[in-house]
C-alpha positions in Angstrom: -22.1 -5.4 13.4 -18.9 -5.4 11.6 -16.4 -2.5 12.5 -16.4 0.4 9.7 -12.6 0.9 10.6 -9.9 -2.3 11.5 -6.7 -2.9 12.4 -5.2 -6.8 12.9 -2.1 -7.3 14.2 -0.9 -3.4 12.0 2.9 -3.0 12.4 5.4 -0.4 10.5 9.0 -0.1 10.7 11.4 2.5 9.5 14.9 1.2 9.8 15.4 -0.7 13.1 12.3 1.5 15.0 8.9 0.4 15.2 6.4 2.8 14.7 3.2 1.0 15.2 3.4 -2.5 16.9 0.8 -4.9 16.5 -2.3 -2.2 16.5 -5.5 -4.2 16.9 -8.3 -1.4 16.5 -11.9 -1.7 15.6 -14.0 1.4 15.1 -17.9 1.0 14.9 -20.4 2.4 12.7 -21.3 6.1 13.3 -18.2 6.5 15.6 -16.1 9.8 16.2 -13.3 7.8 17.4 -10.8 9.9 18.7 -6.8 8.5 18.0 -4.9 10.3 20.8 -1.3 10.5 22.0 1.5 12.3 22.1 3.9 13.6 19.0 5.6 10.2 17.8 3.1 8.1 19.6 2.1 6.4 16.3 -0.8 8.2 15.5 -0.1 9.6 11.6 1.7 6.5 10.9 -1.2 4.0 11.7 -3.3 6.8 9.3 -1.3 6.5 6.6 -1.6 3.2 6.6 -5.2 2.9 7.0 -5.3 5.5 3.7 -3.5 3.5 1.8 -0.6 5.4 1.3 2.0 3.4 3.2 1.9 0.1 3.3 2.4 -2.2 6.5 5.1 -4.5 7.2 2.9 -6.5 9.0 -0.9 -7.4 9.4 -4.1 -6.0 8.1 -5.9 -2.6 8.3 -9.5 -2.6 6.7 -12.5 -0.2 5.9 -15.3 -0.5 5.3 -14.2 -5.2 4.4 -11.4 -4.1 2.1 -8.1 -4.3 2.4 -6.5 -0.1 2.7 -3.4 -1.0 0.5 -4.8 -3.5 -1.7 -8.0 -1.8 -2.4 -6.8 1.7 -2.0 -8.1 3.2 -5.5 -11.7 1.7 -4.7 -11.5 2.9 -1.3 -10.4 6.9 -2.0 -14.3 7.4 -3.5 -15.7 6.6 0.4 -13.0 8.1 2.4 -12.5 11.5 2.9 -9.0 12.4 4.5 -7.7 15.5 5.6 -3.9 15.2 6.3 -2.0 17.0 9.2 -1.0 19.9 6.8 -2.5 19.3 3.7 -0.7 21.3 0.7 -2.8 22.7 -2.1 -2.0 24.6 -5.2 -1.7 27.8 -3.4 -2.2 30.4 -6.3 -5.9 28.8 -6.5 -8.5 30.0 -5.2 -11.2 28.6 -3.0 -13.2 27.9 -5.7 -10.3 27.0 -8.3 -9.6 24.5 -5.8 -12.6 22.9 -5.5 -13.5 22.8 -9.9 -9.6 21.0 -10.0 -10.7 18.7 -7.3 -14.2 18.3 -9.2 -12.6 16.4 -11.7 -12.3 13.3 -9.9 -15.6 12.9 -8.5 -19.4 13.0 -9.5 -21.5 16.4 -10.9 -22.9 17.6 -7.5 -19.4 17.9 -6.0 -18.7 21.4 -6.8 -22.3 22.7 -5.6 -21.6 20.4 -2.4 -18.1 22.6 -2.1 -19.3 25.7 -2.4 -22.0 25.1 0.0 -19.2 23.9 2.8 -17.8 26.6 1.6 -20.2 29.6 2.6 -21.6 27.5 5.8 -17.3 27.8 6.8 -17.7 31.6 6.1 -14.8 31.3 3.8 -15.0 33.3 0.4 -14.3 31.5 -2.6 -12.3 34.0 -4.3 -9.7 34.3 -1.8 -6.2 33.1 -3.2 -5.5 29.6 -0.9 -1.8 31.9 -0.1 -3.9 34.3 1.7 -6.0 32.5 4.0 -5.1 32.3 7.8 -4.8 29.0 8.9 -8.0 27.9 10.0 -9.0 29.1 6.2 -7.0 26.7 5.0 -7.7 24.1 7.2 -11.9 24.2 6.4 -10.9 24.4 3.0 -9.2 20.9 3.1 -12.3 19.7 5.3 -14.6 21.2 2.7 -12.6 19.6 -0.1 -13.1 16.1 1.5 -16.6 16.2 2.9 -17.8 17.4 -0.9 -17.1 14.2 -1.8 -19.7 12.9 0.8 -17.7 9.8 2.0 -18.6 7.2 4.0 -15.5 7.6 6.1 -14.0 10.5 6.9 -10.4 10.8 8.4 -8.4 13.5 9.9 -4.9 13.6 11.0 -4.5 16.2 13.6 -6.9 18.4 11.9 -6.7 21.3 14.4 -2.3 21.4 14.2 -1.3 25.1 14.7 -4.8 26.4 15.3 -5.4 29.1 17.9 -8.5 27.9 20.8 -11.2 29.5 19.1 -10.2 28.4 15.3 -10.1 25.0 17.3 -13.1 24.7 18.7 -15.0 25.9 15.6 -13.4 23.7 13.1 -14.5 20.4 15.3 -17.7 21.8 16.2 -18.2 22.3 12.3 -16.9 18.7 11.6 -19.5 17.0 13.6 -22.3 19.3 12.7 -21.8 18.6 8.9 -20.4 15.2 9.2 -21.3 13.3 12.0 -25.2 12.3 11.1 -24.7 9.2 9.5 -20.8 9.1 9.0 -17.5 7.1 10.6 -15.1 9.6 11.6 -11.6 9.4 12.8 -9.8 11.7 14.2 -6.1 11.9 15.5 -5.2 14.4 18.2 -2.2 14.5 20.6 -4.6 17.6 22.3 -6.9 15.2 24.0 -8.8 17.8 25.8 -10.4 19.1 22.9 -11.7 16.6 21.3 -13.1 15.0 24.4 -16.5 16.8 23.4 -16.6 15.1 20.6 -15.7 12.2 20.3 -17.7 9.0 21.1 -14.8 6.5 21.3 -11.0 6.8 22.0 -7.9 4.9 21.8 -4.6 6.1 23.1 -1.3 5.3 21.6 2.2 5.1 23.3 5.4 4.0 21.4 3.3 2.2 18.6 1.2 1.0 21.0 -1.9 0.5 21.8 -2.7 1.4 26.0 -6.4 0.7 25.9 -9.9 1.4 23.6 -12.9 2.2 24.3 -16.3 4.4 24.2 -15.8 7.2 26.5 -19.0 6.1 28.0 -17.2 2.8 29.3 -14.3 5.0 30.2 -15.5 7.2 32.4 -17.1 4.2 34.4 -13.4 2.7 34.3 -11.3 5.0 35.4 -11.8 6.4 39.2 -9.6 8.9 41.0 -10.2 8.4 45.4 -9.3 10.6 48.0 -9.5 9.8 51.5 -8.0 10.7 55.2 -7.6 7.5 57.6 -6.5 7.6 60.9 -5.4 3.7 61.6 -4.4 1.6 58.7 -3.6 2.7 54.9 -6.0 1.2 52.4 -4.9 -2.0 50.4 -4.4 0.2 46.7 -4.3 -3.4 45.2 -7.6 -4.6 46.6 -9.2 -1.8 44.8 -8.6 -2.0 41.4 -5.5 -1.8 38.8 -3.4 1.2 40.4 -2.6 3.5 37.8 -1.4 6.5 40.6 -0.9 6.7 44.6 0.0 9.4 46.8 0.2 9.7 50.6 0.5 12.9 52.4 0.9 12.3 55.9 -2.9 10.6 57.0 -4.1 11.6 53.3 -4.0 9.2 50.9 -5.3 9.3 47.1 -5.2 6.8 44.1 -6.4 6.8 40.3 -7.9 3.2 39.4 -8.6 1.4 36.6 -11.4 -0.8 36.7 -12.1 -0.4 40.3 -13.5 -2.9 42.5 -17.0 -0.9 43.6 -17.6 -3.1 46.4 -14.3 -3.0 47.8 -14.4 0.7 47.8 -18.0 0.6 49.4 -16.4 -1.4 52.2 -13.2 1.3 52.3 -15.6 4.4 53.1 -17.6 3.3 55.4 -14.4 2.2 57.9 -14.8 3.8 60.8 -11.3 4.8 60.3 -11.4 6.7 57.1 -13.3 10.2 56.7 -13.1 12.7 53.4 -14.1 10.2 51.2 -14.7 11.1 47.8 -14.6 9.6 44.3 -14.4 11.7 41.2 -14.5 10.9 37.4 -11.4 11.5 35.2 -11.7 13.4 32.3 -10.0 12.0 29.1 -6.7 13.6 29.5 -6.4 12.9 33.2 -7.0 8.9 32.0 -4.2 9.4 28.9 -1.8 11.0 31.9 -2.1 8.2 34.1 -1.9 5.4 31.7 0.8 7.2 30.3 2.9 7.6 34.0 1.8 4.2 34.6 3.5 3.0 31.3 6.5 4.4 31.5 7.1 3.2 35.0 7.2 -0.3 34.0 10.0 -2.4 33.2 11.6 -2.1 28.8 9.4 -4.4 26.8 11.3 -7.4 25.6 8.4 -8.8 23.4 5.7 -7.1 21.4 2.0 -6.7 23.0 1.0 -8.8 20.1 -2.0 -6.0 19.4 -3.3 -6.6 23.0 -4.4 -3.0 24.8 -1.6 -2.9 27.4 -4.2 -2.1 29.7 -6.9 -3.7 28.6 -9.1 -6.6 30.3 -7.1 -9.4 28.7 -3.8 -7.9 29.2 -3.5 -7.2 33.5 -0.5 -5.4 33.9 1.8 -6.6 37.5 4.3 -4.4 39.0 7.6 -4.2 37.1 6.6 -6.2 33.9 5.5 -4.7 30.9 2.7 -7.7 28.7 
């Protein structure tokens, strides 16, 4: 099945800095694909790009088969996007919001609104001025689902929320829009939206350290702790070493793609006791690709899109793919 979401080869400049370097991204049908890194890491630009409001200085971003800069008009009836701090006509109301907004889309949009709306607990006669901030943010969410796109995309929806406003504004973006609908979502909080997202990508520099469903990364990633008493184990035999420590006889390490057997063979040595191997959550894997990263030697070439860490793209001491 063809990806809902793609980038080939995306790349933005500004001046002599690139932003986003050779992204190649696919996100699948029914996907809450979670865009993560840290503040400058690429994340809005790549989204502006895939919204058609920037265009890229090289390769292709795609939705749903079209072109996001070419076919941006077209594209703006399936895609619903709520910017990182979206800017309305604050003197409006709720509801004069949602008639101006009306205007551009079919009959049953305003009845749609006003049932996001009340489900958001928001009242429509509230001035937009006086809403806190989590208001405001459901009412851009409410503006964009009314529209019921195909796509929706959100740029750091959650920006200058407090925990609880949070974790009810993502819990209400998957209720009303997950059955059925492509959603992406940028975050530099990873922990949040680790419960709900169904894929994730993180983004270091512009570029891209590794994709995935969060299914096939939590069978990747691996941390170990162990005591031995005679020899150290071989970190390299067991998988791409993204951390190491050793404390005296204790030793621990965070793999990527670790070699099972190899670790089978490690704990039952007569010589090691305390074995144990735990799952990483998402933002213990974005921390250690992240260390891992910026421990290796200055790129002198472009990834060319390739996940840094990815299968295709092993990464050896001191060189950076």
């Amino acid at each position: 099945m063809n990806p809902v979401i793609a980038a080939h080869g995306l790349t933005k400049r500004f001046g002599g800095k690139t932003a986003v370097d050779r992204l190649d991204l696919e996100v699948p049908a029914g996907a809450v694909f979670a865009l993560l890194g840290d503040n400058g890491a690429g994340k809005s630009t790549t989204i502006r790009m895939l919204t058609g409001l920037l265009p890229p200085d090289a390769g292709k971003a795609e939705i749903l088969g079209h072109d996001c800069w070419a076919a941006a008009p077209a594209l703006r009836r399936r895609v619903g996007y709520v910017p990182e701090k979206p800017r309305f006509y604050d003197w409006m109301t709720a509801r004069e919001i949602g008639w101006f907004t009306s205007g551009f889309h079919g009959a049953g949009y305003m009845p749609r609104f006003l049932d996001l709306v009340e489900r958001f607990r928001l009242d429509p006669s509230s001035r937009l001025k006086n809403l806190s901030k989590g208001g405001y943010a459901k009412v851009g969410l409410a503006l964009a689902l009314a529209s019921e796109p195909e796509v929706l995309i959100l740029d750091e929806p959650t920006s200058g929320l407090d925990l609880f406003i949070r974790r009810e504004f993502l819990s209400s973006m998957v209720d009303l829009a997950g059955a059925g609908r492509t959603i992406l979502i940028s975050s530099h909080g990873v922990a949040e939206v680790e419960r709900v997202a169904s894929h994730a990508a993180f983004l270091a520099e512009g570029r891209l350290l590794l994709s995935a469903s969060l299914d096939e990364l939590r069978q990747r990633f691996v941390r170990v702790r162990l005591h031995y008493d005679a020899v150290p184990p071989d970190a390299a035999a067991l998988g791409k070493v993204l951390e190491k420590e050793v404390s005296g006889k204790q030793w621990q390490a965070v793999l990527l793609d670790p070699n099972r057997d190899a670790l089978a063979a490690l704990r039952d040595r007569a010589d090691v006791g305390d074995f144990d191997q735990t799952p990483l959550t998402l933002e213990e894997m974005y921390t250690a690709l992240l260390a891992r990263y910026h421990t290796i030697a200055p790129p002198t070439a472009s990834a060319n899109g390739r996940p840094i860490f990815g299968e295709t793209a092993p990464v050896e001491e001191g060189v950076r793919p």
